[in-house]
KOLMARDREN-729981 format. One record per residue (C-alpha): residue number from 1; residue in three letters; x, y, z. Coordinates in pm, whole numbers. Each point is the difference from the previous one (the first is absolute). Example, Ala and Ser with C-alpha at 12.3 -4.5 7.8 and 13.67 -1.06 7.14 Angstrom:
BEGIN
<node><num>1</num><residuo>Ala</residuo><u>1230</u><v>-450</v><w>780</w></node>
<node><num>2</num><residuo>Ser</residuo><u>137</u><v>344</v><w>-66</w></node>
This chain:
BEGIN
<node><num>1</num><residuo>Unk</residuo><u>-1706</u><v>2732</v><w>1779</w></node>
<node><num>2</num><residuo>Unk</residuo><u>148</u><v>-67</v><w>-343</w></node>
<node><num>3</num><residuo>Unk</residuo><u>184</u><v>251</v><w>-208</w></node>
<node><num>4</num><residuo>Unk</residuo><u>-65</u><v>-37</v><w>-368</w></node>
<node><num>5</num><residuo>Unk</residuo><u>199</u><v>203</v><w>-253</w></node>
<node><num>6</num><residuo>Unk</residuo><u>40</u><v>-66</v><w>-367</w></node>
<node><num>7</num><residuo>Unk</residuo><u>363</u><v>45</v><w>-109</w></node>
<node><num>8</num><residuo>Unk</residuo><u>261</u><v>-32</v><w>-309</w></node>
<node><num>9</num><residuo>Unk</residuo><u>278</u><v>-149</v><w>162</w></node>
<node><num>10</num><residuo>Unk</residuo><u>216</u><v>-70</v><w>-320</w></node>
<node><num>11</num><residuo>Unk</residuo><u>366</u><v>134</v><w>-142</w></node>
<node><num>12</num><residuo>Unk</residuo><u>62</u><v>3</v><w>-364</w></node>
<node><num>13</num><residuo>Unk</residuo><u>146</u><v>-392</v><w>-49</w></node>
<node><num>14</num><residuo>Unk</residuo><u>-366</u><v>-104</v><w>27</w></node>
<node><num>15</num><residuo>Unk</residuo><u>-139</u><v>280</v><w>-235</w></node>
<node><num>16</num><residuo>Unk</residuo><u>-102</u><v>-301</v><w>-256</w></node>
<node><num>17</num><residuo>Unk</residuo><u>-187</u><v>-170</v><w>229</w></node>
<node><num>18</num><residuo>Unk</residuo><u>-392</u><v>37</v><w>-34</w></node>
<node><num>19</num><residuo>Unk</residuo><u>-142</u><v>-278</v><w>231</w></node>
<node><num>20</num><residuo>Unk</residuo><u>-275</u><v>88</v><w>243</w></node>
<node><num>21</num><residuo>Unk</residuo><u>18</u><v>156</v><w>329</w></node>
<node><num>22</num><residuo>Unk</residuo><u>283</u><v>-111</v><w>205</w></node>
<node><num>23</num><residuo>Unk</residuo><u>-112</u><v>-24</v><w>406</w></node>
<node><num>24</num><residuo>Unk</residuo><u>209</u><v>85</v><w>276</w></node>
<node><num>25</num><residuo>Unk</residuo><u>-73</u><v>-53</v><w>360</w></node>
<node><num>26</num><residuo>Unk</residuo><u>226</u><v>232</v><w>199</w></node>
<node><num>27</num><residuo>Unk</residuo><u>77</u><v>97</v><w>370</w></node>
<node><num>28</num><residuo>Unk</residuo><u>-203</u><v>275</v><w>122</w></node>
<node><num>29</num><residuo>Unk</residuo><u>359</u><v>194</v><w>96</w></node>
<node><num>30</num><residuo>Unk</residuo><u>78</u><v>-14</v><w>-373</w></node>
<node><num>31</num><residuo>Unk</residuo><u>-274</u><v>217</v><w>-91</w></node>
<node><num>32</num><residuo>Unk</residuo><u>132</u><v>354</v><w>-26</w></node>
<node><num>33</num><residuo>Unk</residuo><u>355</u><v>-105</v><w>-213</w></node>
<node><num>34</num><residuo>Unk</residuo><u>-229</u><v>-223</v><w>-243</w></node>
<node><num>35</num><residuo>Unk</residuo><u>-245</u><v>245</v><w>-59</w></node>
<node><num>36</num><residuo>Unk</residuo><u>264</u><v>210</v><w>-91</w></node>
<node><num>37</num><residuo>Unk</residuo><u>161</u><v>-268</v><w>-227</w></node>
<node><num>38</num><residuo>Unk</residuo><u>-316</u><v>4</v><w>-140</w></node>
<node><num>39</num><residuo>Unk</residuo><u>15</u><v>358</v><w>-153</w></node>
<node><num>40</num><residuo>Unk</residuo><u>360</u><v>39</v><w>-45</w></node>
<node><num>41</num><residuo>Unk</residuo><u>27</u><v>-359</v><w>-152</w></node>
<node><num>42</num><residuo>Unk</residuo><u>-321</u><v>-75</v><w>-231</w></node>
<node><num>43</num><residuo>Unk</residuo><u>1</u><v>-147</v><w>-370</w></node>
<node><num>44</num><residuo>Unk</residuo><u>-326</u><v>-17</v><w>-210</w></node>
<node><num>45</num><residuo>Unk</residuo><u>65</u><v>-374</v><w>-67</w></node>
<node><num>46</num><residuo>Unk</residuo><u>8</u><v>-126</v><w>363</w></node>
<node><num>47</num><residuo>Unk</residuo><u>-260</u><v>-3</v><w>225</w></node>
<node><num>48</num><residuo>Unk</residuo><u>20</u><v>-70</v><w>349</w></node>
<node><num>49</num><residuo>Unk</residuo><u>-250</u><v>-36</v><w>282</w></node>
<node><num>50</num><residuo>Unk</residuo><u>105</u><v>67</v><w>347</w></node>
<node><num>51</num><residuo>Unk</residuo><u>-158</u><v>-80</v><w>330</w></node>
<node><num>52</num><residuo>Unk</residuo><u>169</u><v>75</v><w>301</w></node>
<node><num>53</num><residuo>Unk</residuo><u>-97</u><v>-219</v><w>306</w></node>
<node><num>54</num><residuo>Unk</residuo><u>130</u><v>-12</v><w>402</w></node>
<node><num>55</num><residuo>Unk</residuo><u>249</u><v>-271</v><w>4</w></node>
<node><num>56</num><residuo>Unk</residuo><u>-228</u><v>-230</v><w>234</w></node>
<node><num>57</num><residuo>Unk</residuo><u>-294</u><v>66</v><w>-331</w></node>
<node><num>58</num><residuo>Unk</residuo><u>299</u><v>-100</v><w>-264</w></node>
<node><num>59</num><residuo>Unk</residuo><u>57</u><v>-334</v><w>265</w></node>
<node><num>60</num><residuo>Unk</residuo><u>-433</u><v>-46</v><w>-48</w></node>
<node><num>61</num><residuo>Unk</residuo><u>-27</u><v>34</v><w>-372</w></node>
<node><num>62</num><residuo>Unk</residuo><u>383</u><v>-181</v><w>-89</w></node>
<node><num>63</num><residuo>Unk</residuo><u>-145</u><v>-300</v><w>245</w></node>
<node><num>64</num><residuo>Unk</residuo><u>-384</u><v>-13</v><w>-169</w></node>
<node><num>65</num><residuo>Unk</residuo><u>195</u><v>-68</v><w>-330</w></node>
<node><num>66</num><residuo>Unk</residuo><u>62</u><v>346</v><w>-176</w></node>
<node><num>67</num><residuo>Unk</residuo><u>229</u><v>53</v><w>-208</w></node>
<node><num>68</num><residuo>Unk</residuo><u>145</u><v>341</v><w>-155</w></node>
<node><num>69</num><residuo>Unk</residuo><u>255</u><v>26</v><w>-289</w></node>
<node><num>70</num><residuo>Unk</residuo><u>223</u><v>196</v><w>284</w></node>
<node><num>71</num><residuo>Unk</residuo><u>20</u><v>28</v><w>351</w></node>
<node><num>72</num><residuo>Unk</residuo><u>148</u><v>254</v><w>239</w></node>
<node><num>73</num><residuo>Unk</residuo><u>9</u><v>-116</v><w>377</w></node>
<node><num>74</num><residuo>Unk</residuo><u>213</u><v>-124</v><w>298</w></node>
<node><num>75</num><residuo>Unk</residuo><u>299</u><v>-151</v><w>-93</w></node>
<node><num>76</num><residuo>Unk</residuo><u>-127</u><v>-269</v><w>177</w></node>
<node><num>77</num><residuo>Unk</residuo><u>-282</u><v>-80</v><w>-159</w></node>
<node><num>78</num><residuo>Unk</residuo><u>153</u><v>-27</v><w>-322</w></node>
<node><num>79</num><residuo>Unk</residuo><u>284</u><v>-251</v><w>158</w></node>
<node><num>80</num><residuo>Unk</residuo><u>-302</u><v>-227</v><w>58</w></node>
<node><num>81</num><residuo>Unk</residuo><u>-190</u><v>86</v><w>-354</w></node>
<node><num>82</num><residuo>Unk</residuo><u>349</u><v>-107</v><w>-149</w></node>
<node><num>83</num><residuo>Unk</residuo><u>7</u><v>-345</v><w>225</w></node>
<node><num>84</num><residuo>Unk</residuo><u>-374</u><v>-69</v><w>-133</w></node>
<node><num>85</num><residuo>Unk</residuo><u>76</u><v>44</v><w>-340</w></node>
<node><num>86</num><residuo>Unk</residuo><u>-210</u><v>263</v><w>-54</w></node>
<node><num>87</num><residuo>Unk</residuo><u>241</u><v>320</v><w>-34</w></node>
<node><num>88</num><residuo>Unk</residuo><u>308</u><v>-43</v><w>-263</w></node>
<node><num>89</num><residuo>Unk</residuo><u>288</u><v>13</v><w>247</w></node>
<node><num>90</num><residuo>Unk</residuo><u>236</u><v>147</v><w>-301</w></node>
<node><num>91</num><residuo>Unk</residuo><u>-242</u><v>319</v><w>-55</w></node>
<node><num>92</num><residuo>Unk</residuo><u>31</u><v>129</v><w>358</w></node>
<node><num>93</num><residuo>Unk</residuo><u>149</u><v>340</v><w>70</w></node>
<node><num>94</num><residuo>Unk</residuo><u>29</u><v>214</v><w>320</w></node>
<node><num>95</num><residuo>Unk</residuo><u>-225</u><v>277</v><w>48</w></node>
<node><num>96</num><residuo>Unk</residuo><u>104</u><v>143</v><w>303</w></node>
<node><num>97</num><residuo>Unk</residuo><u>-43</u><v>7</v><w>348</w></node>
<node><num>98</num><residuo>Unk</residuo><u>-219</u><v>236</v><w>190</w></node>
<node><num>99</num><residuo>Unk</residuo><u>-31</u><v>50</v><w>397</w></node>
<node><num>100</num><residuo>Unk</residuo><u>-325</u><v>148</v><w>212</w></node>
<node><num>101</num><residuo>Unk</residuo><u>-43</u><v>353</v><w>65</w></node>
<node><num>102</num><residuo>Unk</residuo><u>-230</u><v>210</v><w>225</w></node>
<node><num>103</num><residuo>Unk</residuo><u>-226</u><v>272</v><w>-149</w></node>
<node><num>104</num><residuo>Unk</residuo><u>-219</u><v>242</v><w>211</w></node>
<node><num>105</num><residuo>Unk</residuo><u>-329</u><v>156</v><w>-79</w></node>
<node><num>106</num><residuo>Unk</residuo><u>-99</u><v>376</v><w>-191</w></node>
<node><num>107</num><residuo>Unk</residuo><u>162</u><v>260</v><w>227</w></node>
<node><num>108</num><residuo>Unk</residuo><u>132</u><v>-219</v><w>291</w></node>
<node><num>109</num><residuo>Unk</residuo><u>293</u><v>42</v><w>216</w></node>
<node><num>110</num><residuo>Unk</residuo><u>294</u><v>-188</v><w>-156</w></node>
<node><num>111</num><residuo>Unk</residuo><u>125</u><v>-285</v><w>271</w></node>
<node><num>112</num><residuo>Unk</residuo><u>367</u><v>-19</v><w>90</w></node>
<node><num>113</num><residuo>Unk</residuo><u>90</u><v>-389</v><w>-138</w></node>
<node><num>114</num><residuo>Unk</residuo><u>366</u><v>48</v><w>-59</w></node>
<node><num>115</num><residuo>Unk</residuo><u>44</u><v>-254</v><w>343</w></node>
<node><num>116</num><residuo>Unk</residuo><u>-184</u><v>-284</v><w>64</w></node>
<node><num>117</num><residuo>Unk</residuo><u>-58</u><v>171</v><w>337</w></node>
<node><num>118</num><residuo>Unk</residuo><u>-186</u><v>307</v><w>-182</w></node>
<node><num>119</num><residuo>Unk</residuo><u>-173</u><v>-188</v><w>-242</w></node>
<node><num>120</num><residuo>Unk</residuo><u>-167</u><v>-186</v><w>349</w></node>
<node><num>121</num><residuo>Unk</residuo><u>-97</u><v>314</v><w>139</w></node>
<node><num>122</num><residuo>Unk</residuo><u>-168</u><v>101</v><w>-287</w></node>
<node><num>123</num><residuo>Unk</residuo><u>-193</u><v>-312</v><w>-6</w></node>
<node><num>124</num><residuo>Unk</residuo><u>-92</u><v>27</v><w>366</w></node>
<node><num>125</num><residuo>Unk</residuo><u>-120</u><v>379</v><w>-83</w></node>
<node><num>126</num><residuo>Unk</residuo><u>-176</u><v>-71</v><w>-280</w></node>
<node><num>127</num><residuo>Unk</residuo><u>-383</u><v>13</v><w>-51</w></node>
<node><num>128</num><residuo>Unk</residuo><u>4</u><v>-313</v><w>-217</w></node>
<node><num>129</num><residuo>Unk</residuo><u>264</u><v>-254</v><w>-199</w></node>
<node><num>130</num><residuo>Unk</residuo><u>-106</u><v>-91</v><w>-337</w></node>
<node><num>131</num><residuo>Unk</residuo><u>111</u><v>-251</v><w>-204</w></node>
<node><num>132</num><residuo>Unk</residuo><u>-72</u><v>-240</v><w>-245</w></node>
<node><num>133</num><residuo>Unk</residuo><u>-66</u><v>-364</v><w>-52</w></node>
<node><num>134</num><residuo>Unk</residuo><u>221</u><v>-24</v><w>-300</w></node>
<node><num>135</num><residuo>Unk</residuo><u>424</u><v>-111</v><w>54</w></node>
<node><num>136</num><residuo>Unk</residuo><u>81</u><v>306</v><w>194</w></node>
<node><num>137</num><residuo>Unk</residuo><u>-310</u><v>-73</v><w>252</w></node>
<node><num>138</num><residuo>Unk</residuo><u>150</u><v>-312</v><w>109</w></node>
<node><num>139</num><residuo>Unk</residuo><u>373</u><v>145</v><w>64</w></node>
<node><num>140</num><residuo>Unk</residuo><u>-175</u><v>313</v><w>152</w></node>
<node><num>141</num><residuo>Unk</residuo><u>-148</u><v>-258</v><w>242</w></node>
<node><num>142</num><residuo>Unk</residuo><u>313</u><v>-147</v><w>75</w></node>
<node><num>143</num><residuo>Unk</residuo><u>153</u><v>318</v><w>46</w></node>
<node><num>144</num><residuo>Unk</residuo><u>-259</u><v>108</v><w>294</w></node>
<node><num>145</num><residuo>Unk</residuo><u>52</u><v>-310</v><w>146</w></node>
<node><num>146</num><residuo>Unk</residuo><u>397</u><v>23</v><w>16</w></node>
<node><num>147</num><residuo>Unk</residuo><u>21</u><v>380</v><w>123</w></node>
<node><num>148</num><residuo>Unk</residuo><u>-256</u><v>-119</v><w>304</w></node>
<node><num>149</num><residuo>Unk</residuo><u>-308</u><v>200</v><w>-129</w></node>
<node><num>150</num><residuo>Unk</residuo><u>-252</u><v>-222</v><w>-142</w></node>
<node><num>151</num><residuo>Unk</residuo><u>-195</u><v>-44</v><w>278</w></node>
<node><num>152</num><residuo>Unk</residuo><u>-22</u><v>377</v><w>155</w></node>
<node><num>153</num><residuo>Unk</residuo><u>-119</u><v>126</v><w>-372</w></node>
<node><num>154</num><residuo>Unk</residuo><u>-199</u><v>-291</v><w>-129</w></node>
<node><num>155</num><residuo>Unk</residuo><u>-315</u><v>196</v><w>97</w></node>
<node><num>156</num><residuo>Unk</residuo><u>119</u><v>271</v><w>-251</w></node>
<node><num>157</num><residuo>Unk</residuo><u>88</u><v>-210</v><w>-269</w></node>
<node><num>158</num><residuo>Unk</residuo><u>-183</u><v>-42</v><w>-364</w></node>
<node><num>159</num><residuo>Unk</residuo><u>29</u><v>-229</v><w>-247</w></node>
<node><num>160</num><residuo>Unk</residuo><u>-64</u><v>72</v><w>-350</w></node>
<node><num>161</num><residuo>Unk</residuo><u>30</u><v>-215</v><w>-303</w></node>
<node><num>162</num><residuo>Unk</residuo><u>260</u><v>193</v><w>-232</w></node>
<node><num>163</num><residuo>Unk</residuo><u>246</u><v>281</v><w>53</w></node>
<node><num>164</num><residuo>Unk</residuo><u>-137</u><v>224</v><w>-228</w></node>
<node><num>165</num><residuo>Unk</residuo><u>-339</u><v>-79</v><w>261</w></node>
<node><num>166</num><residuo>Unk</residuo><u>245</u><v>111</v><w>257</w></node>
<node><num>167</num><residuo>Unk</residuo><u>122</u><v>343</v><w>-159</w></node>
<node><num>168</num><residuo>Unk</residuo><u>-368</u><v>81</v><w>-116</w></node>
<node><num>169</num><residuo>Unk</residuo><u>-149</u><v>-34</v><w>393</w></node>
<node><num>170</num><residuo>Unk</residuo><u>339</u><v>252</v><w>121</w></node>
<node><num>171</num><residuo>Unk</residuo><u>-98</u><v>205</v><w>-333</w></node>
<node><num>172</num><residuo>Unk</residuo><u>-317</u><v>80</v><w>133</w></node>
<node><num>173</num><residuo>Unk</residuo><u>100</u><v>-26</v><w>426</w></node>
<node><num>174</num><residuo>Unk</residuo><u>-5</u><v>222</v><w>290</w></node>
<node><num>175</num><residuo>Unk</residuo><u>182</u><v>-8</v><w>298</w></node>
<node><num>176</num><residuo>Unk</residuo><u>342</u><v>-192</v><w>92</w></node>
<node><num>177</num><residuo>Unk</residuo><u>-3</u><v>-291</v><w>-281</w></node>
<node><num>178</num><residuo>Unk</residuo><u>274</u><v>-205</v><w>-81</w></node>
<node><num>179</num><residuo>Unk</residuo><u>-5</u><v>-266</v><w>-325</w></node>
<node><num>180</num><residuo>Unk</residuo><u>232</u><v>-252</v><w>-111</w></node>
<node><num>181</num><residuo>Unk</residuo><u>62</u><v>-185</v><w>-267</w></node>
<node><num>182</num><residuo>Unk</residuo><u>267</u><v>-44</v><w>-267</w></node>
<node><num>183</num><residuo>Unk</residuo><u>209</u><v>352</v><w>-109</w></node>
<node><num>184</num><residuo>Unk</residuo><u>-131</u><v>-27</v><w>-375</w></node>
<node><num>185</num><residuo>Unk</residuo><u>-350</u><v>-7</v><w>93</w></node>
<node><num>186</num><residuo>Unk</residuo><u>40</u><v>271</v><w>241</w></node>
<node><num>187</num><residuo>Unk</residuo><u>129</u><v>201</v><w>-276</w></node>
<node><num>188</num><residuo>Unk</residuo><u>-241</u><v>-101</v><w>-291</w></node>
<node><num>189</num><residuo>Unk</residuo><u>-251</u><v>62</v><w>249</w></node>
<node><num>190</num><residuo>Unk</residuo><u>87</u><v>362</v><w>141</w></node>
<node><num>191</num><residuo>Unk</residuo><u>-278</u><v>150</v><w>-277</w></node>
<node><num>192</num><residuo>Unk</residuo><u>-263</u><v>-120</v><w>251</w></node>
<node><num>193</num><residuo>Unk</residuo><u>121</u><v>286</v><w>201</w></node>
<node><num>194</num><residuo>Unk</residuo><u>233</u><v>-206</v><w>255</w></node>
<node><num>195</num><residuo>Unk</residuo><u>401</u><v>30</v><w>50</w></node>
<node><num>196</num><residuo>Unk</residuo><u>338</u><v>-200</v><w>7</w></node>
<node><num>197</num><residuo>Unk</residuo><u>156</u><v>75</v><w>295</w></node>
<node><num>198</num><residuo>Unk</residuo><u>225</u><v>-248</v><w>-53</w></node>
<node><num>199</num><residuo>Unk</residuo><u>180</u><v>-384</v><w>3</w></node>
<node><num>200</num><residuo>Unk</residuo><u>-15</u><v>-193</v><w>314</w></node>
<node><num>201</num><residuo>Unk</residuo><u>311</u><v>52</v><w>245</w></node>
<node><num>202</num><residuo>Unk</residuo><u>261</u><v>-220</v><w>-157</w></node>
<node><num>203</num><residuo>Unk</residuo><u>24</u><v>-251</v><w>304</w></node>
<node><num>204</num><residuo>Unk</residuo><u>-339</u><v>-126</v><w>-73</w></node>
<node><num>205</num><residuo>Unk</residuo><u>-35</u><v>35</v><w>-352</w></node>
<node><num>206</num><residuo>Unk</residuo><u>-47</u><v>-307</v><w>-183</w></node>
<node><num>207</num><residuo>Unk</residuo><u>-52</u><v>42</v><w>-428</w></node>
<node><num>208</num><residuo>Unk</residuo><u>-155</u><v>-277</v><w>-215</w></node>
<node><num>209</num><residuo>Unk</residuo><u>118</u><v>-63</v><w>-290</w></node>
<node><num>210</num><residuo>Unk</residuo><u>-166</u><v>-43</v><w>-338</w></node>
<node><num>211</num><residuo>Unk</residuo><u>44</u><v>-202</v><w>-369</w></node>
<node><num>212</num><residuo>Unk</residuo><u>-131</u><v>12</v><w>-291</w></node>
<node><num>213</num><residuo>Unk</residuo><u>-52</u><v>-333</v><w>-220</w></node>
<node><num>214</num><residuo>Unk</residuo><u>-167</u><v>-137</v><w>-276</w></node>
<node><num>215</num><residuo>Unk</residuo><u>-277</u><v>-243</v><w>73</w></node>
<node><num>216</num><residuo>Unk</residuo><u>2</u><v>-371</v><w>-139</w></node>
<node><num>217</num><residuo>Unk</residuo><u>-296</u><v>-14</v><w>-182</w></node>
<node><num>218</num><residuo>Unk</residuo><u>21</u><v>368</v><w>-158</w></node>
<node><num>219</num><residuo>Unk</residuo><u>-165</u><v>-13</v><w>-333</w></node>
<node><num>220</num><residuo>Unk</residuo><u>255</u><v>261</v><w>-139</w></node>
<node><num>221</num><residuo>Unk</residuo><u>333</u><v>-101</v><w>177</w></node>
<node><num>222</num><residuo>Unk</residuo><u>221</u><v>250</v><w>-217</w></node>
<node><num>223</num><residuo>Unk</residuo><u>-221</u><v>299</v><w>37</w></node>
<node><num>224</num><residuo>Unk</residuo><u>32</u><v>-111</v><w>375</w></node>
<node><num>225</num><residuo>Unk</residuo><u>362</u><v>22</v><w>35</w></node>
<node><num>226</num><residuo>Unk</residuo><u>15</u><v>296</v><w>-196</w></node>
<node><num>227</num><residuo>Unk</residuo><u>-184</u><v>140</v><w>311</w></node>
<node><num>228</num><residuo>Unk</residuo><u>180</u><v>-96</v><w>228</w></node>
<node><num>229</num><residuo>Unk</residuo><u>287</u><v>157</v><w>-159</w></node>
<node><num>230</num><residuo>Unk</residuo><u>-202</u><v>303</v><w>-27</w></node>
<node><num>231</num><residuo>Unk</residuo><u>-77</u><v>2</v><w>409</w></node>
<node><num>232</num><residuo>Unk</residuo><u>419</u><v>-23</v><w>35</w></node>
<node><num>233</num><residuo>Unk</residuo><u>178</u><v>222</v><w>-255</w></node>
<node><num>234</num><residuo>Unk</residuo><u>208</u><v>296</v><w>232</w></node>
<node><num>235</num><residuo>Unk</residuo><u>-239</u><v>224</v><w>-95</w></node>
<node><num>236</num><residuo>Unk</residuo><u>-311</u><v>-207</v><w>195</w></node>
<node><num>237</num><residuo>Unk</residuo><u>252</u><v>-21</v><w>265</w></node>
<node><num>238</num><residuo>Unk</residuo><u>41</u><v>374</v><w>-1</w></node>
<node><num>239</num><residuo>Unk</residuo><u>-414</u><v>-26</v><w>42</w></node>
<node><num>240</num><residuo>Unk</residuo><u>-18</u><v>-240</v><w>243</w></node>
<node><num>241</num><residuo>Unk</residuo><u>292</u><v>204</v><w>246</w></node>
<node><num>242</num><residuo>Unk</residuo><u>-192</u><v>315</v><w>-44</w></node>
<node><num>243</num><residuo>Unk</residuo><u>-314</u><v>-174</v><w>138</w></node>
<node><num>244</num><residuo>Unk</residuo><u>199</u><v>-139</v><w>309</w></node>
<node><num>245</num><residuo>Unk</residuo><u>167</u><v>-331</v><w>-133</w></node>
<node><num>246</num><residuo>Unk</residuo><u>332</u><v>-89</v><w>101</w></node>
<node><num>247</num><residuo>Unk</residuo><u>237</u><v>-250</v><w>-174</w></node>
């Protein structure tokens, strides 16, 4: 699933500029801050069009040749962008880092997961494990494999594409189900009717950790860095914390 939003990214040093649309592929655990970038941060002169992709999608597209004015994804996957050439090493700014949190369904018992002992009993309890096939899927795999689990609870386990495919099937559950996937998309994704209950125990959390950079072959390199600048200022930081990010 793709996530499509059309956004004014822009602060007032690029006011003058009036080029076309500028496009920015972004992490999928970005979406919630940027959207709200978009309305507290938008100029009339300044388009930009936003798509927010799984990180394994933004590895797809980046390696079938596409390229975005900016990009927002794993740190590193910009480290190789910059090696290639195709990411301007001197643009590239820290987003943030975020970790993986568990979310339960409409109306379900909240799970003790302050211990990594709880969190497996509530995985051995519950009616199914959901997660996604996006960055936090794969740690989320790990992380079943390391706490001795996988196997008794792989005939409870779903795979979804995206977080947000993740918070809509809890949004709309019954019974004992628990989701995972990273805390800002638990968050942005609590309107479907699911809940936070909270961070993975902090002896098995692991957080990923996200840039921003200007792309190469951007046809409006000034407008891009302005953008960047945009996604970084304290007060986007304030916006990403507030969604979950940590720095």
């Amino acid at each position: 699933m793709r996530y499509t939003v059309c956004a004014i990214l822009v602060a007032g040093s690029i006011a003058h500029v009036t080029a076309a649309e500028l496009s920015i592929l972004a992490t999928a655990a970005a979406q919630g801050p940027v959207q709200a970038l978009d309305k507290a941060l938008q100029q009339p002169n300044q388009a930009a069009k936003v798509q927010f992709e799984t990180s394994p999608n933004i590895a797809k597209r980046l390696a079938a040749g596409e390229t975005p004015d900016v990009l927002i994804a794993q740190a590193a996957t910009i480290d190789q962008l910059i090696k290639e050439g195709r990411a301007r090493a001197e643009t590239r700014a820290s987003v943030g880092r975020i970790g993986v949190g568990v979310g339960v369904g409409r109306g379900a018992r909240r799970p003790d997961i302050s211990t990594v002992d709880a969190l497996k009993t509530a995985l051995l309890q519950a009616d199914a494990v959901v997660y996604s096939r996006g960055a936090s899927g794969l740690l989320v795999e790990q992380l079943l494999r390391n706490i001795g689990v996988a196997d008794q609870i792989s005939s409870k386990v779903v795979q979804l594409p995206t977080g947000d495919d993740v918070m809509q099937r809890l949004g709309m559950s019954k019974g004992n189900q628990i989701g995972f996937t990273m805390v800002s998309e638990i968050k942005l994704g609590e309107s479907h009717g699911g809940s936070f209950v909270g961070p993975l125990p902090a002896a098995i959390q692991t957080y990923t950790a996200y840039d921003a950079v200007v792309m190469s072959r951007s046809s409006a390199p000034d407008a891009a860095r302005a953008v960047v600048r945009a996604l970084t200022t304290p007060a986007a930081r304030q916006l990403f914390m507030s969604a979950g990010w940590e720095f």
